[in-house]
C-alpha positions in Angstrom: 77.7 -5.4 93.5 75.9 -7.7 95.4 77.4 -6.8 99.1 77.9 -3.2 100.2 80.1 -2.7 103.4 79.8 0.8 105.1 82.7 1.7 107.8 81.0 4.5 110.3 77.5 4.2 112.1 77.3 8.3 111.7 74.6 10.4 110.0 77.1 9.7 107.0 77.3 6.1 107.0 74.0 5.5 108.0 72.5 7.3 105.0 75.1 5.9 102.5 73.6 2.4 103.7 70.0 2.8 103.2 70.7 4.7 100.1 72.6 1.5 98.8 69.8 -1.1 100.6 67.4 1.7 98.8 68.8 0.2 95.4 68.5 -3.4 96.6 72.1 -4.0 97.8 73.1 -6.3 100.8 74.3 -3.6 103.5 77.4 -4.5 106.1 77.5 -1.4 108.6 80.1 -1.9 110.7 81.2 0.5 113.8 83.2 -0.7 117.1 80.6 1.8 118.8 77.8 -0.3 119.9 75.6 2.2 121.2 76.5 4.3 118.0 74.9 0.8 116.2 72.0 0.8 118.2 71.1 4.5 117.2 71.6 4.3 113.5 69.3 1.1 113.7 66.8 2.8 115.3 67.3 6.0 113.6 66.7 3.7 110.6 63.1 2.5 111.3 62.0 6.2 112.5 63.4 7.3 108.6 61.6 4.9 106.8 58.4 4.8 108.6 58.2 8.6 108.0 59.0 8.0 104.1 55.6 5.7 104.3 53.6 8.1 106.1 54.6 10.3 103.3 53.4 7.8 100.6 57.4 8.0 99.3 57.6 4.3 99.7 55.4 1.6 100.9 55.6 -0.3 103.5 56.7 -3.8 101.7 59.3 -1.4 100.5 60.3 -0.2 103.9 60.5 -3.6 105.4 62.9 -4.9 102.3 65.2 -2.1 102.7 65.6 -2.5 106.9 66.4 -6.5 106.5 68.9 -5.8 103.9 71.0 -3.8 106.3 73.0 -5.4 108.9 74.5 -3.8 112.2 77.8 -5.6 113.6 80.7 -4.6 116.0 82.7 -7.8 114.2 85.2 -6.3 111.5 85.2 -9.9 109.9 81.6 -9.5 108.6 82.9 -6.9 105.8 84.3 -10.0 104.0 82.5 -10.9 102.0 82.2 -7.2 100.4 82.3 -6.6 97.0 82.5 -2.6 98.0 83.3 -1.0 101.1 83.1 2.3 101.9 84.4 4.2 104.9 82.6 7.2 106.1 84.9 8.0 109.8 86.2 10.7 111.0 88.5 12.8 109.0 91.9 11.6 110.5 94.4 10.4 107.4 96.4 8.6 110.1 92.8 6.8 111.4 91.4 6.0 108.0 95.0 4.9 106.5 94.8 2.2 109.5 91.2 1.3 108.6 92.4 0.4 105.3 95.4 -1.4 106.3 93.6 -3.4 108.1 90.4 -4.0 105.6 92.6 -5.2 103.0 93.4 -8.2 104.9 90.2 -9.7 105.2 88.4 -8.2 101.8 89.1 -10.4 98.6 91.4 -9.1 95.9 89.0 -8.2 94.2 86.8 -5.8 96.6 87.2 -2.1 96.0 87.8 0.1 98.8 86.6 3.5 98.9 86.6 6.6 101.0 83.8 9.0 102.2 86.7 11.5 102.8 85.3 14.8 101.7 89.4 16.8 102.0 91.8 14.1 102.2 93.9 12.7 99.6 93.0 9.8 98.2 96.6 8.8 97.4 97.6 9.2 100.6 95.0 6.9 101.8 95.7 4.7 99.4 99.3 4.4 100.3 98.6 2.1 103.3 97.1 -0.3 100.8 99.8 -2.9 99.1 97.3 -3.4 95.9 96.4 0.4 95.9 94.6 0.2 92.3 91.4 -0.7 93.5 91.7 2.4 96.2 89.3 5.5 95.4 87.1 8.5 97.1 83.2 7.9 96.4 82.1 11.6 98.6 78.7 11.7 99.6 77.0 14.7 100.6 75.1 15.1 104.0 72.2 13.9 104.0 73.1 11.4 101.8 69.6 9.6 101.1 68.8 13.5 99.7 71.8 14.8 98.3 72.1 13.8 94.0 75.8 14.4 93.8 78.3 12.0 94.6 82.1 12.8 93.8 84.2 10.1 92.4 87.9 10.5 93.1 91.0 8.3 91.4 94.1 8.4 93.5 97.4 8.5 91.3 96.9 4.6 91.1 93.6 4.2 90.7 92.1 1.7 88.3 90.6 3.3 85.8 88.0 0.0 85.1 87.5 0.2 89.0 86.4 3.8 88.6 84.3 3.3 85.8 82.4 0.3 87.5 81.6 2.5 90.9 80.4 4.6 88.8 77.9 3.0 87.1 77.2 1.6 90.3 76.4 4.9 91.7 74.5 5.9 89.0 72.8 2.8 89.5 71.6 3.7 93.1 70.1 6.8 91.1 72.9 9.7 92.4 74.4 11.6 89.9 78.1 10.8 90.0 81.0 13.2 89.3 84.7 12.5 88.5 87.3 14.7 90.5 90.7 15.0 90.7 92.6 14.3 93.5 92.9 17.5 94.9 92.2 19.0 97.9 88.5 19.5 98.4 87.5 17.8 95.0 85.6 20.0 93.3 82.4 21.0 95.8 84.9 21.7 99.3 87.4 24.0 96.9 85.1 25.7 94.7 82.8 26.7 97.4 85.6 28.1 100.0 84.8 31.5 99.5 80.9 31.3 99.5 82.0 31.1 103.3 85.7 32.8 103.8 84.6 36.0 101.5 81.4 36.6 103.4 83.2 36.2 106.7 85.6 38.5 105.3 82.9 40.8 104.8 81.7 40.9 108.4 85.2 41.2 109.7 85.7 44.7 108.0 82.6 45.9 109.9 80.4 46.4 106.5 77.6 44.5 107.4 76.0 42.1 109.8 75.4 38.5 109.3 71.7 39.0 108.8 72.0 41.6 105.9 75.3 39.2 104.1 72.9 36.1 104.3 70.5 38.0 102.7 72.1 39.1 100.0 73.4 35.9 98.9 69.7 34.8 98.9 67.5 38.0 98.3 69.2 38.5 95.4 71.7 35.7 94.4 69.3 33.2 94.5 71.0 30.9 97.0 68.7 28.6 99.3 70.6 29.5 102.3 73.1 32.5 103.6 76.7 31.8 104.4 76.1 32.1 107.7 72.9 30.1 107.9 74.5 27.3 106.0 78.1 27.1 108.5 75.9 26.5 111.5 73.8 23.9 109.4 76.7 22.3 108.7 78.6 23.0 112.3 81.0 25.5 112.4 83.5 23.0 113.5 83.5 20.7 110.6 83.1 23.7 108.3 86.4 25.1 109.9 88.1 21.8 109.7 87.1 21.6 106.3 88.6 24.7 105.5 91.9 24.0 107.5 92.4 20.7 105.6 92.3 22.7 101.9 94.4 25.5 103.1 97.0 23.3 104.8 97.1 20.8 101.5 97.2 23.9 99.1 100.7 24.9 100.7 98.9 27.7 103.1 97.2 29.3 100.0 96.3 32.5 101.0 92.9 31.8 98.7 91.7 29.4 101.1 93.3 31.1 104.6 90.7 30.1 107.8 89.0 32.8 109.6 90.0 34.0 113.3 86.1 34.7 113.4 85.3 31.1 112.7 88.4 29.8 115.2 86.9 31.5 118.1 83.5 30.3 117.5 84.7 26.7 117.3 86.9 27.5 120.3 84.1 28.4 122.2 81.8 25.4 121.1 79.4 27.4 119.0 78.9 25.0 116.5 75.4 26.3 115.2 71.8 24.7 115.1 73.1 21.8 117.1 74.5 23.6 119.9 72.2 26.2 120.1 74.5 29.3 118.9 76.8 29.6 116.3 76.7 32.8 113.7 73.3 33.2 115.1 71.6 32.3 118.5 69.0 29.8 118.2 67.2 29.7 121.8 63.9 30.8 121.3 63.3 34.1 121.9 66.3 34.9 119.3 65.5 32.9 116.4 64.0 35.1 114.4 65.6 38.1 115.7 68.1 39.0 112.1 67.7 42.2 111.4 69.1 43.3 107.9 70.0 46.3 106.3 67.6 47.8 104.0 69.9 49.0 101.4 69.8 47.3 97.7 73.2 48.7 96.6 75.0 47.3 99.9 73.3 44.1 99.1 74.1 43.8 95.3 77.9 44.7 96.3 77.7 42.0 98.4 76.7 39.7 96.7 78.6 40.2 93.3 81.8 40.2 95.8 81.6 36.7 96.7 80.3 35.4 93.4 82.7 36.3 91.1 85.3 34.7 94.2 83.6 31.6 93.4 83.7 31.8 89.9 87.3 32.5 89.7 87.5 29.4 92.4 85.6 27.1 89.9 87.8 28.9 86.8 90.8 27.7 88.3 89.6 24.2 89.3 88.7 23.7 85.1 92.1 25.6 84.8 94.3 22.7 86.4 92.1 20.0 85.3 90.2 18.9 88.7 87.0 18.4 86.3 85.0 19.2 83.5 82.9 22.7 83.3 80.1 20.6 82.8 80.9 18.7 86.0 82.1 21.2 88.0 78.5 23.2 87.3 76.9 20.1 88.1 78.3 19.5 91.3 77.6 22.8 92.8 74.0 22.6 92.0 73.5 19.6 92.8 76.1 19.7 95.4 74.9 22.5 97.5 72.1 23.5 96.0 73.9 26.8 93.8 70.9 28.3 92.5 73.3 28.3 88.8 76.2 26.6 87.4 78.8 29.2 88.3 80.7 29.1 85.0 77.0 29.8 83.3 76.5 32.3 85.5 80.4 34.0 84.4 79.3 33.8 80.8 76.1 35.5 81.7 77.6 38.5 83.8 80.3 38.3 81.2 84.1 37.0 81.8 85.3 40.8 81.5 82.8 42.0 84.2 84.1 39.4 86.5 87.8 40.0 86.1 87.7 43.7 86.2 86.2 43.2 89.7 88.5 40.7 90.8 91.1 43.0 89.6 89.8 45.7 91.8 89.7 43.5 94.6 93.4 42.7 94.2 94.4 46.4 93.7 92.2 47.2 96.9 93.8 45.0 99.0 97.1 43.8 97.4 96.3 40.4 98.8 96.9 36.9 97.3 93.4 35.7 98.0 92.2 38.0 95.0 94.2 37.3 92.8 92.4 36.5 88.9 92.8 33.3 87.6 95.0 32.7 84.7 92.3 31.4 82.3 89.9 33.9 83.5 92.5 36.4 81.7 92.8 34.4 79.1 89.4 33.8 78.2 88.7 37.7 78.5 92.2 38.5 76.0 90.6 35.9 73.7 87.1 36.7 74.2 85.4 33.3 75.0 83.1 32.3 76.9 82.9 29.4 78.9 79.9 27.2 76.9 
């Protein structure tokens, strides 16, 4: 594909362009924001001149991959695209007019895709009149770093179409993954309750953030705690991520937000970039966590919210939203899961982790915990997942 337009002049879209310019493409960013413009321009040359003070590219290289982007404010210059992919804000209403209006100006034969990481694809889709050539290509943040990249077919999705942006993506070296079109894919579903069940955790006054986050990672092997990871990401885009899912799941109680979370947002603690979230980052707090020193609480802890998760990614190979092999993929290479997490069930054994999600659900008598129906089966029949 010889021209790449990119909708969005965000951290997203910025780094979904020099990741394409990065594998020699002809880059159209286009934003109405001209300031927004100016910044991911000059965001650009800081990036790359950092990647050749690291030796991670040279500086011909750096140079060849600025001119092949382009900044504009003129919605015209998308063209000439052979792809365009939108990476704005996570509005169905918003991005449904974007593509309206994108359609009129692309050639039949351009394929339009979404950075949506929750929406529907379908639904997006539906404001198109040739909707075939519609589909999610979900990067993760920050794209330039992150391997994974979900693929998602709407209902009419080509399936050539597909296959071609994949190869393309695989040809910008990501490793592509192909999704159904569900709510959250397979990365925003599966992982839920890495973040719901620890907050859950905290709520019943067992532990602290500090000792939860250290659990997960201490002894789970995870690169970053719950906690650590929702103010990474902002606590307001992890709550609206979590909203999304539960509202499109019908108000699943497995994916129910947290009135924790709500208040946070409420009161503008997004995290690391507004200087508190789960944890206060003005400097004479920031390393001021103290944990529990207790190895049992810990363990209990942490095989809580891992065998939440892999009876979250049991049920996504259940109804089909991907293979096991992609589903593992995508959460270690997704967010970084220190092991595929249906490896990791057929390591602690499928009976282990179903006898303590039935506990859970006996405990509480709550939807959220309840076992998912291949989990049983697999147990009854006395499989294992690879």
């Amino acid at each position: 594909m010889q021209l790449v337009g990119v909708i969005g002049a965000g951290a997203m879209g910025s780094g979904i362009a020099q990741v394409a310019a990065t594998a020699g493409c002809s880059v159209v960013v286009f934003d109405t924001n001209e300031k927004a413009l100016a910044n991911a321009k000059s965001n650009l040359s800081s990036v790359l001149s950092r990647l050749v003070e690291k030796r991670k590219i040279n500086l011909d290289e750096s140079e060849n991959i600025f001119s092949l982007i382009k900044y504009t404010s003129i919605f015209s210059e998308l063209s000439a695209c052979s792809l365009v992919i939108e990476a704005i804000i996570e509005n169905l209403e918003v991005k449904k007019k974007v593509f309206s209006d994108l359609e009129k100006i692309v050639s039949p034969e351009c394929i339009l895709a979404s950075n949506t990481s929750s929406l529907s694809i379908t639904s997006i889709a539906s404001a198109c009149t040739k909707n075939d050539r519609v589909m999610g290509v979900h990067f993760f943040n920050p794209a330039p770093l992150m391997p994974l990249v979900e693929i998602v077919p709407g209902l009419s999705t080509d399936l050539v179409k597909l296959a071609e942006v994949k190869k393309t993506i695989a040809s910008w070296k990501k490793l592509p993954v192909i999704a159904k079109d569900t709510p959250g894919f397979i990365v925003n579903r599966v992982a839920r309750p890495f973040y719901g069940e620890s907050i859950r955790i905290y709520e019943e006054g067992i532990t602290n953030f500090a000792t939860i986050d250290a659990a997960l990672k201490e002894l789970g092997g995870f690169k970053m705690g719950p906690f650590e990871l929702m103010d990474l990401i902002g606590n307001d885009i992890n709550y609206t991520v979590t909203e999304t899912v539960w509202k499109q799941f019908f108000y699943d109680p497995k994916y129910k937000p947290s009135l924790t979370q709500k208040r946070l947002v409420e009161a503008g603690h997004f995290g690391k970039k507004s200087g508190k979230g789960y944890y206060d980052y003005s400097q004479e707090n920031i390393l001021n966590r103290k944990t529990e020193d207790n190895a049992v609480l810990k363990q209990q802890i942490l095989m809580r919210v891992l065998v939440m998760l892999i009876n979250e990614a049991t049920d996504a190979l259940y109804y089909g939203v991907a293979t096991k092999e992609d589903i593992d993929l995508a959460m270690t290479k997704g967010v970084n899961y220190p092991k595929g997490l249906l490896k990791w069930a057929d390591e602690i054994g499928c009976k282990s982790v179903l006898s303590q999600l039935e506990q859970l659900y006996t405990e509480y008598n709550e939807d959220r915990y309840r076992p998912s129906v291949l989990l049983k089966k697999m147990v009854k029949e006395n499989k294992t997942f690879y």
